[in-house]
N, C-alpha and C positions, 0 to 999 in steps of 0.2 A: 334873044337871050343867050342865044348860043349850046353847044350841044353840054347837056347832064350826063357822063356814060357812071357806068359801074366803077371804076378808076376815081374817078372824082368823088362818087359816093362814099368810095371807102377811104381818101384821103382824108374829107373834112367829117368821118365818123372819126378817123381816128385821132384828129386837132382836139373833136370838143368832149372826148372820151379822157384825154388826158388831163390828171390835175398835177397841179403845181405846187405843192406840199414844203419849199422855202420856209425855213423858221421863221422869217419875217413879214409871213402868212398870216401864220397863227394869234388867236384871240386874246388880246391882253387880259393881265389880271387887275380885277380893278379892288383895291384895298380901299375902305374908308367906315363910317358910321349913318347910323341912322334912327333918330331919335324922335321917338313918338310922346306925344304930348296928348292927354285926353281932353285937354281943354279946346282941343283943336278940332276945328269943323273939316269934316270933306274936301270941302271947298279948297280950305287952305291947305288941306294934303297934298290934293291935285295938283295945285301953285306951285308945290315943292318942288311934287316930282319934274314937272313939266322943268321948272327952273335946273335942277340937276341933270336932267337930258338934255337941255340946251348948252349947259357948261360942257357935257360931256364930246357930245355932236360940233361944240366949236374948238374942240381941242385942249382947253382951255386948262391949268395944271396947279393953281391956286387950291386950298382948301376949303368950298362950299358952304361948311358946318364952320 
């Protein structure tokens, strides 16, 4: 494995000590609507969201609603 000294210790504390704070970091803002229907079971809530998280998660920049 090869030798670990104090030098090396403190090198890779200080790599994963540092963050990277880049504006194009940070967390988008996400605008849009969301409309509840009482007619509407659980079930099909679920569906929504799941469906809205997957358009989200695939990048995807259509309007949902």
């Amino acid at each position: 494995m090869g030798t670990f000294d104090h030098q090396e210790y403190e090198r890779r504390e200080r790599m994963i000590s540092s963050i990277d704070t880049r504006p194009n970091d940070r967390r988008p803002n996400y605008e849009g609507r969301i409309e509840y229907v009482n007619e509407s079971s659980v079930d099909a809530l679920l569906a929504r969201l799941k469906e809205l998280k997957a358009l989200r998660e695939s990048g995807e920049t259509r309007n949902p609603i």
